[in-house]
N, C-alpha and C positions, 0 to 999 in steps of 0.2 A: 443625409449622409449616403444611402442607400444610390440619390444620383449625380452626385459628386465622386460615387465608384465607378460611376457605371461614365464617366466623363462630360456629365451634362452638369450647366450651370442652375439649381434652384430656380423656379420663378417666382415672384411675390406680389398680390393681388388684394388690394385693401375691399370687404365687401363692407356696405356702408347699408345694414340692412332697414334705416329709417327712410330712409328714398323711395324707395320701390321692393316688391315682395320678388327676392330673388331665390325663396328658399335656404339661401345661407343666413342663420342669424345667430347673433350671438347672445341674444337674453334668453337664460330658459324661460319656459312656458310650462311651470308648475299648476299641476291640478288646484281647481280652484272650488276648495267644500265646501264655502258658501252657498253654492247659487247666485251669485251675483252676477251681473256683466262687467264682463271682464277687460270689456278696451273693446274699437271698434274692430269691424271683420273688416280685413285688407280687401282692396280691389284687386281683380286681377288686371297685368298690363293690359290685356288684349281689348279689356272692358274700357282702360283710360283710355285707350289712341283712340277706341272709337268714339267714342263720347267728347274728344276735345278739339276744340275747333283749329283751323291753321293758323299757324303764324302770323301769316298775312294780314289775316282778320283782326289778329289782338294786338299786333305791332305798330306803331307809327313812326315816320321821319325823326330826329331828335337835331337839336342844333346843340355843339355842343360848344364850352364856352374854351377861349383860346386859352394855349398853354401856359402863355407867362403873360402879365401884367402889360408889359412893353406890347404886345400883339392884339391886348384886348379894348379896343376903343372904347368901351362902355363903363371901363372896369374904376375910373373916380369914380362917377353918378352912380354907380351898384355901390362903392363903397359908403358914398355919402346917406344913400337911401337907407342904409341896415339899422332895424331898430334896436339890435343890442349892443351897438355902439359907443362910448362914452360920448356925453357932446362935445367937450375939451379936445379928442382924440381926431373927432371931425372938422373942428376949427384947425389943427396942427394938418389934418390932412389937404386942407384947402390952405394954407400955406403954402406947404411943399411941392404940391403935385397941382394946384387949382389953376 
């Protein structure tokens, strides 16, 4: 309210604090009188960038399959091939489309 006086509009900013350790979070973190282990100890970011390799490395080319049926040449024989298919369903598909 305070800057809706002041003529500025609120901003709103979702922290998702299971991602990454941003300091903002919203489970408390109640003392724990057991002694126990409590859950693991967060990385800090600075520690993951360095430790993880590039994109490049972990990425590959993808072909991806066409958007409709009509565009995808392969797209009977992918049909006919699927094991959870009924067989009845494949026979009606080599009808139609064979």
């Amino acid at each position: 309210m305070a800057l809706m006086g002041a003529g500025r509009r609120p901003a709103f900013t979702l922290e998702l604090d299971e991602i990454e350790e941003t300091g903002n979070e919203l489970r408390p973190h109640l003392p724990d009188h057991t002694h126990r282990f409590n859950g693991p100890t967060p990385v800090p970011r600075v520690a993951m960038v360095a430790a993880a390799k590039p994109l490049s490395e972990l990425l590959v080319p993808l072909t991806l399959d066409a958007l409709t049926a009509v565009d995808d040449k392969d797209f009977q024989k992918t049909l006919k091939n699927e094991g959870n298919l009924p067989a009845d369903f494949k026979i009606e598909l080599g009808k139609r489309y064979g």
